[in-house]
CHARMM-style PDB file with segment names, atoms N, HN, CA, C and O in Angstrom:
ATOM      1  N   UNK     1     -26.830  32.847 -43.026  1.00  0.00      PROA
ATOM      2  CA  UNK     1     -28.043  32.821 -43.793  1.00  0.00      PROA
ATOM      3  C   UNK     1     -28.545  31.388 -43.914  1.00  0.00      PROA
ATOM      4  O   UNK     1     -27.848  30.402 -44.157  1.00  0.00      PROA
ATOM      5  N   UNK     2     -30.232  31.431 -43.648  1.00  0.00      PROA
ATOM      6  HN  UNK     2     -30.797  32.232 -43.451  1.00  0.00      PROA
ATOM      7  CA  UNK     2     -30.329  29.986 -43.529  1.00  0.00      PROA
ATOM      8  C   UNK     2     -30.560  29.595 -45.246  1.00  0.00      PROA
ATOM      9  O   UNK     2     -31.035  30.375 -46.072  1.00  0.00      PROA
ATOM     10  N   UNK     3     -30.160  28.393 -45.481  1.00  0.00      PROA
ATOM     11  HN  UNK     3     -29.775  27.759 -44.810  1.00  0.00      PROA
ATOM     12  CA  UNK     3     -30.395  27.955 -47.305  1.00  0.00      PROA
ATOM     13  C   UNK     3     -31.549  28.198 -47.349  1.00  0.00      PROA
ATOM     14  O   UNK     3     -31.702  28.972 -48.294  1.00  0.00      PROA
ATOM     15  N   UNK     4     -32.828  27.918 -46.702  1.00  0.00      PROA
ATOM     16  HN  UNK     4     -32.704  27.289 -45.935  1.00  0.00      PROA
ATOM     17  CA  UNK     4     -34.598  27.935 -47.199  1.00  0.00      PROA
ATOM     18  C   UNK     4     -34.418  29.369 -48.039  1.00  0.00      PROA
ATOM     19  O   UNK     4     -34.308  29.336 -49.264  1.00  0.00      PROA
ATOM     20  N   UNK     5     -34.395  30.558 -47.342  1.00  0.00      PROA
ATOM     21  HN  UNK     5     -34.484  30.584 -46.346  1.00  0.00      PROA
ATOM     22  CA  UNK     5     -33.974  31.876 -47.538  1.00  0.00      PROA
ATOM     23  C   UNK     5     -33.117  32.126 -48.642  1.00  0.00      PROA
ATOM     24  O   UNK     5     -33.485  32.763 -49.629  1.00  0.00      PROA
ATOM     25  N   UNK     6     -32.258  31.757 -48.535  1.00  0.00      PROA
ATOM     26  HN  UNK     6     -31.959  31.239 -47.734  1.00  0.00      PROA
ATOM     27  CA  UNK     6     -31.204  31.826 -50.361  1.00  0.00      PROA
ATOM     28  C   UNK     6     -31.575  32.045 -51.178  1.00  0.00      PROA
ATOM     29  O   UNK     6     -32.751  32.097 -50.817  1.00  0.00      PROA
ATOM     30  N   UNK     7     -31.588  32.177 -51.783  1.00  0.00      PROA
ATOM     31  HN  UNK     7     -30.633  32.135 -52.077  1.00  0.00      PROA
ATOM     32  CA  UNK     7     -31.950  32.603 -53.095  1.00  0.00      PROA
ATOM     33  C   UNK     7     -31.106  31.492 -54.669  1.00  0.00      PROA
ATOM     34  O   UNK     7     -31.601  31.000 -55.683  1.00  0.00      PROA
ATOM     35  N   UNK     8     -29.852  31.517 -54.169  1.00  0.00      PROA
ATOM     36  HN  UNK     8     -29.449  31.916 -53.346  1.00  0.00      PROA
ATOM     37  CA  UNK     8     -28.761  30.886 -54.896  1.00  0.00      PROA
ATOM     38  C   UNK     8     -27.258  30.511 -53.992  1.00  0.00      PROA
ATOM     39  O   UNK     8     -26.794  31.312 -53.181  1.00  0.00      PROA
ATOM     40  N   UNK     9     -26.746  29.440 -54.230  1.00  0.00      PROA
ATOM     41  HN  UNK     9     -27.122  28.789 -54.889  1.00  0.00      PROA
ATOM     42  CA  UNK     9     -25.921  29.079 -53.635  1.00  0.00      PROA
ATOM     43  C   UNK     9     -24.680  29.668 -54.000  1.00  0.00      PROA
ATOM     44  O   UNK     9     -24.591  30.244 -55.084  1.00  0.00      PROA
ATOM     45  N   UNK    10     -23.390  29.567 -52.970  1.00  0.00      PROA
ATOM     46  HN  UNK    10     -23.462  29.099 -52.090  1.00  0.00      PROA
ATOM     47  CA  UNK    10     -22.012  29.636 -53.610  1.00  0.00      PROA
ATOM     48  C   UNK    10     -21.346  29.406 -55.352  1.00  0.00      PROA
ATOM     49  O   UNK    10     -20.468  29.814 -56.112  1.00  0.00      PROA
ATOM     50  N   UNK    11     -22.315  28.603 -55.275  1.00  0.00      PROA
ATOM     51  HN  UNK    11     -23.029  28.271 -54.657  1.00  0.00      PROA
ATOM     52  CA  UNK    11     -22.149  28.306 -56.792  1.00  0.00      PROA
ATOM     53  C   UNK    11     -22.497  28.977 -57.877  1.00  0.00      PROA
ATOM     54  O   UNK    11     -21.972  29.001 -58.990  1.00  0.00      PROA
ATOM     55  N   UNK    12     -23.711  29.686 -57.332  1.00  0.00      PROA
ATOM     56  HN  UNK    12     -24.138  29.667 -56.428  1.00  0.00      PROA
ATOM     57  CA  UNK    12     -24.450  30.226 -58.153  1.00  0.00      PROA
ATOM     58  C   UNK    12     -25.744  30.088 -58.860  1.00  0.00      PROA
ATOM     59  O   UNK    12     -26.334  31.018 -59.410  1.00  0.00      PROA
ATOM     60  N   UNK    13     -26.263  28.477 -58.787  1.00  0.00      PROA
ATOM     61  HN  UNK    13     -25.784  27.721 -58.340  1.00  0.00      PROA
ATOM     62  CA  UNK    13     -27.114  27.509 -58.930  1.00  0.00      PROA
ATOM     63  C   UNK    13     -28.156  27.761 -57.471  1.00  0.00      PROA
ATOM     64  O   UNK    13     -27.821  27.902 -56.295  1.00  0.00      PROA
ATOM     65  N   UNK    14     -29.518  27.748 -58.110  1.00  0.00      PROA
ATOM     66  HN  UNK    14     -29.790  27.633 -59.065  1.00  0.00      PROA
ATOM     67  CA  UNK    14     -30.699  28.157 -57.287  1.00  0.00      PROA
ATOM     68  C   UNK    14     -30.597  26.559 -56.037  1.00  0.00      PROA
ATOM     69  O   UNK    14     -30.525  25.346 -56.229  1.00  0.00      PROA
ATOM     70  N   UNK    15     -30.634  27.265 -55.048  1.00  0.00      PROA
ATOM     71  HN  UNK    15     -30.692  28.251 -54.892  1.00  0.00      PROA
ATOM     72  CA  UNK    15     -31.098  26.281 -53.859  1.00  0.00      PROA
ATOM     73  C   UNK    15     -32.270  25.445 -53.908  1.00  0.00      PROA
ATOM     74  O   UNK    15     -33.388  25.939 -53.756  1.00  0.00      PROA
ATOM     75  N   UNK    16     -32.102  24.249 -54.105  1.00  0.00      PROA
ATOM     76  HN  UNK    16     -31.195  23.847 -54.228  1.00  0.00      PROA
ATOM     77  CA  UNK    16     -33.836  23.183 -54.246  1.00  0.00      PROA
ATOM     78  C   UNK    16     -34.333  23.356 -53.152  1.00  0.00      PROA
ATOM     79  O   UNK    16     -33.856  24.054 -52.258  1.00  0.00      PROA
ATOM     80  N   UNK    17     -35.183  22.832 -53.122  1.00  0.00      PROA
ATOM     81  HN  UNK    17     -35.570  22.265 -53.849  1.00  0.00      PROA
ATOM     82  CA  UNK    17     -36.390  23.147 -51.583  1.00  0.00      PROA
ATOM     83  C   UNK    17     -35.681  21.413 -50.890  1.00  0.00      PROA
ATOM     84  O   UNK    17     -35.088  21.419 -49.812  1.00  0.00      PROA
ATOM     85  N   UNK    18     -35.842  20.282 -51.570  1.00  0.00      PROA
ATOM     86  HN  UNK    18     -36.324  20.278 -52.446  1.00  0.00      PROA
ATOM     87  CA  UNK    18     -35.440  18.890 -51.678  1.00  0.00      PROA
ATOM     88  C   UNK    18     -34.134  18.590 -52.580  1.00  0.00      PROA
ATOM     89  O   UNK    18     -34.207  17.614 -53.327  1.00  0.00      PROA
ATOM     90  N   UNK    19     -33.303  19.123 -52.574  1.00  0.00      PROA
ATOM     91  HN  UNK    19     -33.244  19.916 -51.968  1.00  0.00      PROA
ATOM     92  CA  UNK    19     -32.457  18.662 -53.285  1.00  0.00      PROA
ATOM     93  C   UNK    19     -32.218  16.971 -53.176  1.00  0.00      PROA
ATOM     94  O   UNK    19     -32.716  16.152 -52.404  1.00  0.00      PROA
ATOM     95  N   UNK    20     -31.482  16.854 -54.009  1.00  0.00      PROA
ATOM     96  HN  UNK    20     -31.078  17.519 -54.636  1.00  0.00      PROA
ATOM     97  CA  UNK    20     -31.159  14.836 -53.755  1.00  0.00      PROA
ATOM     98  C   UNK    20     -30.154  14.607 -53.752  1.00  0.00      PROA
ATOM     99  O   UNK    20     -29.446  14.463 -54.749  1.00  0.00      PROA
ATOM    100  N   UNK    21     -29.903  14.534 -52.868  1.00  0.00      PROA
ATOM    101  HN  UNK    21     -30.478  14.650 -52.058  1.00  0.00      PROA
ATOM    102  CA  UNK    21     -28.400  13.755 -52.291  1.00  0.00      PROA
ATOM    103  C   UNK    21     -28.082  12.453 -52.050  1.00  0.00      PROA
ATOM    104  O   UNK    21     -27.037  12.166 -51.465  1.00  0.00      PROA
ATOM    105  N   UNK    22     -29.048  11.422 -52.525  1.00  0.00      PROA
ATOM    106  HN  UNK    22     -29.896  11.655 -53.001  1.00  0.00      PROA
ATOM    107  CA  UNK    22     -28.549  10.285 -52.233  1.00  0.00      PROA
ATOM    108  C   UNK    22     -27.976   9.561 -54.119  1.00  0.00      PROA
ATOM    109  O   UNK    22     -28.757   9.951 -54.988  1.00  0.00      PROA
ATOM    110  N   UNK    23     -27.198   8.961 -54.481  1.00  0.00      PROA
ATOM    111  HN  UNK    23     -26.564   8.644 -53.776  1.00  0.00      PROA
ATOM    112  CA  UNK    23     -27.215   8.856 -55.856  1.00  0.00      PROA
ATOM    113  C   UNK    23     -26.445   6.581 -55.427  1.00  0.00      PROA
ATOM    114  O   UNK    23     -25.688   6.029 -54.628  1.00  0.00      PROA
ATOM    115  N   UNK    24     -27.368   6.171 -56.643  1.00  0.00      PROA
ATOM    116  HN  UNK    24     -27.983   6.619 -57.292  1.00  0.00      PROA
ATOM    117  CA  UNK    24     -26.730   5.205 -56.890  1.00  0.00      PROA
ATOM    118  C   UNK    24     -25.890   4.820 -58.214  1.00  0.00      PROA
ATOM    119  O   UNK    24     -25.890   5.505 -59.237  1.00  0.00      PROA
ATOM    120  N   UNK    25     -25.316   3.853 -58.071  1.00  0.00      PROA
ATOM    121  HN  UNK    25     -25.317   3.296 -57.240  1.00  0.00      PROA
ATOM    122  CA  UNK    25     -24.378   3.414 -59.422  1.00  0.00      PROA
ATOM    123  C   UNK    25     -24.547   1.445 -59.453  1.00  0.00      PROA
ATOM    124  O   UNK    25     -24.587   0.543 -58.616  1.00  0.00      PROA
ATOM    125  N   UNK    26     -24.608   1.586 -61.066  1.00  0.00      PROA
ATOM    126  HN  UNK    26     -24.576   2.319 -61.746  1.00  0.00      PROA
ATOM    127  CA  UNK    26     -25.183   0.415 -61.531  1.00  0.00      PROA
ATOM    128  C   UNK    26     -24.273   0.033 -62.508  1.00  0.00      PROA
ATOM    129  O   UNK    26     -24.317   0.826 -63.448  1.00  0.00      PROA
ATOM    130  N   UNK    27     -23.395  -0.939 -62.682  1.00  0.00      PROA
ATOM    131  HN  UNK    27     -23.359  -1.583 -61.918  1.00  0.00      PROA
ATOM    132  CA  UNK    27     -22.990  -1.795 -63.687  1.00  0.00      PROA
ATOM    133  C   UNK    27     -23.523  -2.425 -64.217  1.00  0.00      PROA
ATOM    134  O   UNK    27     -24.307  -3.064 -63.516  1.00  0.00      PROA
ATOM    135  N   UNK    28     -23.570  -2.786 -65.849  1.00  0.00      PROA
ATOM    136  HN  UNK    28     -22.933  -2.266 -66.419  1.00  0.00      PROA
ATOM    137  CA  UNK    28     -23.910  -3.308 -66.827  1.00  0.00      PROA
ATOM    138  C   UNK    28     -23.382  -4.180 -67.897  1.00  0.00      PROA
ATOM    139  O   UNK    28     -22.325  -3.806 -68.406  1.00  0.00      PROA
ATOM    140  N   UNK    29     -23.767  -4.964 -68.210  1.00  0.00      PROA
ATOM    141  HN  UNK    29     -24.625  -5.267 -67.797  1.00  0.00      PROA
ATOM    142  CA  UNK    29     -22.991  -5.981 -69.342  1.00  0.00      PROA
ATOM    143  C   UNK    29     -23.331  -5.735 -70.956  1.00  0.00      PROA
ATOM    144  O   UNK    29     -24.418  -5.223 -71.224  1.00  0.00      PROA
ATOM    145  N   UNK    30     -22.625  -6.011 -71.792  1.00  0.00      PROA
ATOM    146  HN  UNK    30     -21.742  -6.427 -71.574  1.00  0.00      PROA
ATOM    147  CA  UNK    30     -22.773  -5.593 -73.165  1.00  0.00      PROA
ATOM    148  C   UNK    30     -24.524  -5.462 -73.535  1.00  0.00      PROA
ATOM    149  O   UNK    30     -25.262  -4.549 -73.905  1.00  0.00      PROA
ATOM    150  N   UNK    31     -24.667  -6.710 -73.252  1.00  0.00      PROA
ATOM    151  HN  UNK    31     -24.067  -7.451 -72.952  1.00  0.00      PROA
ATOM    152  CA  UNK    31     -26.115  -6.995 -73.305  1.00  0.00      PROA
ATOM    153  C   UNK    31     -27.083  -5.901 -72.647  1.00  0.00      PROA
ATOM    154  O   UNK    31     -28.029  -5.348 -73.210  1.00  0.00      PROA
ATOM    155  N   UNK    32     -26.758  -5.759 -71.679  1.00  0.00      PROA
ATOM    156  HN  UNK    32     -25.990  -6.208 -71.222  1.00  0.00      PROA
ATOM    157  CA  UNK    32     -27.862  -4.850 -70.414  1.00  0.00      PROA
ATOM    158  C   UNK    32     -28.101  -3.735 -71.147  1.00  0.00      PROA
ATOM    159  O   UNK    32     -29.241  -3.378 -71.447  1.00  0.00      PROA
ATOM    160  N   UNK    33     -26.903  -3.034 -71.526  1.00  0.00      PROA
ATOM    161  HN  UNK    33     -25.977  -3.324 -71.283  1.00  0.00      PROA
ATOM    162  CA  UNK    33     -26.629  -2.239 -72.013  1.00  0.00      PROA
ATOM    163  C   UNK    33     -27.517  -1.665 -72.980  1.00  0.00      PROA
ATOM    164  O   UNK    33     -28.124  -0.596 -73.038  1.00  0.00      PROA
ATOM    165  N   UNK    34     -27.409  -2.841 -73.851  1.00  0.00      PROA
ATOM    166  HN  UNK    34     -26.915  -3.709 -73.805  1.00  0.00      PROA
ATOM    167  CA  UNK    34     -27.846  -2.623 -75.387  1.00  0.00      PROA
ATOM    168  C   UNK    34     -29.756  -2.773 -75.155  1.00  0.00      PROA
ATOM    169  O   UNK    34     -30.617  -2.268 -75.875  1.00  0.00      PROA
ATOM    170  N   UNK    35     -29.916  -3.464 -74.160  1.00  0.00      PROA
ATOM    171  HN  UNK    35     -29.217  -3.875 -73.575  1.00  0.00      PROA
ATOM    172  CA  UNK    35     -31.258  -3.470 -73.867  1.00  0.00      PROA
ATOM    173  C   UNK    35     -31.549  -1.913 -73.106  1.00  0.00      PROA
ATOM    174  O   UNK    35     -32.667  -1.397 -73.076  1.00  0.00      PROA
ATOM    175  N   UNK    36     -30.769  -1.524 -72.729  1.00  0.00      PROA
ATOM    176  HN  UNK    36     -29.861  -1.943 -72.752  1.00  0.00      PROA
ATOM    177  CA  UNK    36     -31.084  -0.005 -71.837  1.00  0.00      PROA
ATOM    178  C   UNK    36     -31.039   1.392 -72.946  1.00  0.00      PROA
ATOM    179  O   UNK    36     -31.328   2.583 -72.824  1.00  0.00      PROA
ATOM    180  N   UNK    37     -30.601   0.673 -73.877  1.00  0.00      PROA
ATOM    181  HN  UNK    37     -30.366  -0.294 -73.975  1.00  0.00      PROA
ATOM    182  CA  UNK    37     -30.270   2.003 -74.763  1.00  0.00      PROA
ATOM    183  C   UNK    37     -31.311   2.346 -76.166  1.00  0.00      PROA
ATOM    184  O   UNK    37     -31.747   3.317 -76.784  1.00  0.00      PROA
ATOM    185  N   UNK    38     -31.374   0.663 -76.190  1.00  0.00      PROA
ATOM    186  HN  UNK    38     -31.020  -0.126 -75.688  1.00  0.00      PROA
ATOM    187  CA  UNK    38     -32.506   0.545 -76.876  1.00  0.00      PROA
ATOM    188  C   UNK    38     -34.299   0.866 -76.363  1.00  0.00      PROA
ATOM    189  O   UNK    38     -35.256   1.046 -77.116  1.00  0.00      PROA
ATOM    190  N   UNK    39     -34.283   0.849 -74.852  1.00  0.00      PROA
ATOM    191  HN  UNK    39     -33.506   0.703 -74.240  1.00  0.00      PROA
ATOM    192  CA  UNK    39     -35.605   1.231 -74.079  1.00  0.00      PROA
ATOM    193  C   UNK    39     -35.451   2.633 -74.315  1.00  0.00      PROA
ATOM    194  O   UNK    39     -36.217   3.192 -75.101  1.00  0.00      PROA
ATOM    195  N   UNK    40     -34.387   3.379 -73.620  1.00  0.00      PROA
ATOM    196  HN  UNK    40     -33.765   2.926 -72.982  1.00  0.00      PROA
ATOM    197  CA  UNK    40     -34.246   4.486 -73.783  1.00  0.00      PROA
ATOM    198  C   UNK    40     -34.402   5.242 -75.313  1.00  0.00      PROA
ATOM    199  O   UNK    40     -35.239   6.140 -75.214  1.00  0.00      PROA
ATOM    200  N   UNK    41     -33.927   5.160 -76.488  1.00  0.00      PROA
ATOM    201  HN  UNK    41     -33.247   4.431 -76.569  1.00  0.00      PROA
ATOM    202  CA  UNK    41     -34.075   5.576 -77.276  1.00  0.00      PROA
ATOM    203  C   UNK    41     -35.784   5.222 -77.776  1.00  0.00      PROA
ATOM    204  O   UNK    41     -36.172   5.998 -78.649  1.00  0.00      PROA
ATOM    205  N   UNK    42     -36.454   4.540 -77.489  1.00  0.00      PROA
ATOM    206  HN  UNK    42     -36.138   3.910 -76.780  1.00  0.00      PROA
ATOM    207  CA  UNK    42     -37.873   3.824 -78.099  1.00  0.00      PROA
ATOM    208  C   UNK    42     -38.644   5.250 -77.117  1.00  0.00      PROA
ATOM    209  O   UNK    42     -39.334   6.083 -77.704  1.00  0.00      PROA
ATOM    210  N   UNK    43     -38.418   5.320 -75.798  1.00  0.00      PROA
ATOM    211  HN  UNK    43     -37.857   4.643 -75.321  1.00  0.00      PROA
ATOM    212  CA  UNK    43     -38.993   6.225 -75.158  1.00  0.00      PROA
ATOM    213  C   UNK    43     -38.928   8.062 -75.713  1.00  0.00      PROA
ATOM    214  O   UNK    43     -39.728   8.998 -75.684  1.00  0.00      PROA
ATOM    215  N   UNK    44     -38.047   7.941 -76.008  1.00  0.00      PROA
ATOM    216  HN  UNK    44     -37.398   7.181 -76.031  1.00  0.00      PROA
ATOM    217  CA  UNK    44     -38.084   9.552 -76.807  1.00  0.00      PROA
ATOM    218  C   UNK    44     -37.586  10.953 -75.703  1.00  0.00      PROA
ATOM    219  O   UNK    44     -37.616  12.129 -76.065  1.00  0.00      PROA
ATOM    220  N   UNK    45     -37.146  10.475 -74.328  1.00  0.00      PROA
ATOM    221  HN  UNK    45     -37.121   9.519 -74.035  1.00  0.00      PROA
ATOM    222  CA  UNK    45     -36.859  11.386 -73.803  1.00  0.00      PROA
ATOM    223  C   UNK    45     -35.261  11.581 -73.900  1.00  0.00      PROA
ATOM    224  O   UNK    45     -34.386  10.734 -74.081  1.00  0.00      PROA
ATOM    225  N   UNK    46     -35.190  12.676 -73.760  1.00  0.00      PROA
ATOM    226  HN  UNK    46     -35.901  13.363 -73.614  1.00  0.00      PROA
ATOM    227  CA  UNK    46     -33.718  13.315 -74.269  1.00  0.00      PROA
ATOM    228  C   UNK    46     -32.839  13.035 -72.696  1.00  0.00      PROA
ATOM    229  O   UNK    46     -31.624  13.210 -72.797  1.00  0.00      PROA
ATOM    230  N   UNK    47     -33.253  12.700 -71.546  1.00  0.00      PROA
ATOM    231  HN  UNK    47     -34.239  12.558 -71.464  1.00  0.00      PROA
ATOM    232  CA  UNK    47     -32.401  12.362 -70.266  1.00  0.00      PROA
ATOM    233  C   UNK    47     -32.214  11.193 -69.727  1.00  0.00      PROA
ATOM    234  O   UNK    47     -33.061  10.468 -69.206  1.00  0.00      PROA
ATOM    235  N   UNK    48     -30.645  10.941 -69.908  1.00  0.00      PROA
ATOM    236  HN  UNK    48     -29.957  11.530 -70.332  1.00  0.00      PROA
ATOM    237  CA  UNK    48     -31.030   9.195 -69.569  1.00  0.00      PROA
ATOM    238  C   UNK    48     -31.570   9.270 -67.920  1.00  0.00      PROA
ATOM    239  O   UNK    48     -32.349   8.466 -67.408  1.00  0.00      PROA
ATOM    240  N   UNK    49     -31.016  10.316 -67.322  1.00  0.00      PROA
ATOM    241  HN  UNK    49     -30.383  10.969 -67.738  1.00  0.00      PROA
ATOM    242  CA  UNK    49     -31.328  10.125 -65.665  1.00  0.00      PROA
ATOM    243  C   UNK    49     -32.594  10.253 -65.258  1.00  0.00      PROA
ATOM    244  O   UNK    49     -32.945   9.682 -64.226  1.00  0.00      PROA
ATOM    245  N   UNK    50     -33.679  11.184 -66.156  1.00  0.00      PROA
ATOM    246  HN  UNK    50     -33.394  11.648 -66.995  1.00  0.00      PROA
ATOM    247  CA  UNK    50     -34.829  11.650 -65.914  1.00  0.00      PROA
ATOM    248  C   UNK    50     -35.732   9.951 -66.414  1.00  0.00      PROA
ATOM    249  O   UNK    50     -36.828   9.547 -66.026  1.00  0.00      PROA
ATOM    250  N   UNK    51     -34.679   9.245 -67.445  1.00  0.00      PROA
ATOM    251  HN  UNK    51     -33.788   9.574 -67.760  1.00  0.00      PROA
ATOM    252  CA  UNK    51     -35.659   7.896 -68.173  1.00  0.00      PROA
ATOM    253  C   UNK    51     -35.827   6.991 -66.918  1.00  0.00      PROA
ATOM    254  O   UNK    51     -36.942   6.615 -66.556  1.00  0.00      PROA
ATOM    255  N   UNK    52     -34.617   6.635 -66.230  1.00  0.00      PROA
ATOM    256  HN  UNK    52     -33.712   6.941 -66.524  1.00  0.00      PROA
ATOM    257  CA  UNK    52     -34.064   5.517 -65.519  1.00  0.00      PROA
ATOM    258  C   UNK    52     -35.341   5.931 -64.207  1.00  0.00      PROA
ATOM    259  O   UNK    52     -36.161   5.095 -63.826  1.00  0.00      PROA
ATOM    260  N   UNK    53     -35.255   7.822 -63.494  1.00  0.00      PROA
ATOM    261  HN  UNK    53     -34.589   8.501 -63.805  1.00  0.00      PROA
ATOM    262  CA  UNK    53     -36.305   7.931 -62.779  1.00  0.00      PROA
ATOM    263  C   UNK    53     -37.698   7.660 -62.979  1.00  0.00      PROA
ATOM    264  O   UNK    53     -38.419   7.754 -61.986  1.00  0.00      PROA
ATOM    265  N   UNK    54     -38.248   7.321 -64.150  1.00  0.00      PROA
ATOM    266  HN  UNK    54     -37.663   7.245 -64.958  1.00  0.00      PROA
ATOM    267  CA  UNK    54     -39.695   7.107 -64.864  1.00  0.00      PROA
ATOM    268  C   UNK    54     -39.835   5.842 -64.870  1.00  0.00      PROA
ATOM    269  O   UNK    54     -40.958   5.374 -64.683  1.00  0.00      PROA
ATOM    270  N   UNK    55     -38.890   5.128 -65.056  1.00  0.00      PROA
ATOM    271  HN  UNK    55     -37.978   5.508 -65.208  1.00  0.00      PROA
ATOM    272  CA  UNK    55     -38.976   3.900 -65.396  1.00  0.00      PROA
ATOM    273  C   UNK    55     -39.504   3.185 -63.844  1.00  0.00      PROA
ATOM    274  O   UNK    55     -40.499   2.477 -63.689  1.00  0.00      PROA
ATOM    275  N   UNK    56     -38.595   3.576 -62.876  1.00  0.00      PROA
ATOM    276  HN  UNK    56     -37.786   4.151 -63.001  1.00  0.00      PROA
ATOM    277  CA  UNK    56     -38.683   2.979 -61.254  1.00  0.00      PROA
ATOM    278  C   UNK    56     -39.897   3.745 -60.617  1.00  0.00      PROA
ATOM    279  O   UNK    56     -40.689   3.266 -59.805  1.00  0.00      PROA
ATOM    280  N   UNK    57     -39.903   4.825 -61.051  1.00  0.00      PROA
ATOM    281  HN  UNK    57     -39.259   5.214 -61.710  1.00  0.00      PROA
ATOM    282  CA  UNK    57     -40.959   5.531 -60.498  1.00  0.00      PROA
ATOM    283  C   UNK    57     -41.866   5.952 -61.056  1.00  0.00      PROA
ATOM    284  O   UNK    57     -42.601   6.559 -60.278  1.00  0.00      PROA
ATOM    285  N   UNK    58     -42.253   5.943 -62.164  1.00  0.00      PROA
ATOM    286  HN  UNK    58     -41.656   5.450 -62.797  1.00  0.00      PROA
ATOM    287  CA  UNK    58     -43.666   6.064 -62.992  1.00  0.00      PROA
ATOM    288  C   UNK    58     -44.472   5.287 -63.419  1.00  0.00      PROA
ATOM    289  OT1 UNK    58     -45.466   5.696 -64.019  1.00  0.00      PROA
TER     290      UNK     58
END
């Protein structure tokens, strides 16, 4: 079965059209931190991953 067609995967979780498979990782210092948490909380969205995507890309 081709995935386009699926419906839901092995998992059970719906097949994306684009899923994202590429992921990065970022270290931070006390400081960075406290500046990232503090942006994040001022912004009001409840996802840090969905903030960090808005931020680079919105």
């Amino acid at each position: 079965m081709k995935d386009e067609t699926r419906i839901r995967n092995a998992a059970g979780r719906k097949v994306l059209a684009d899923p994202r498979t590429h992921r990065y990782y970022l270290c931070l210092n006390d400081n960075e931190n406290e500046k990232f948490l503090t942006m994040f909380e001022q912004s009001g969205m409840k996802n840090k991953a969905e903030f960090i995507f808005a931020r680079i890309f919105g």
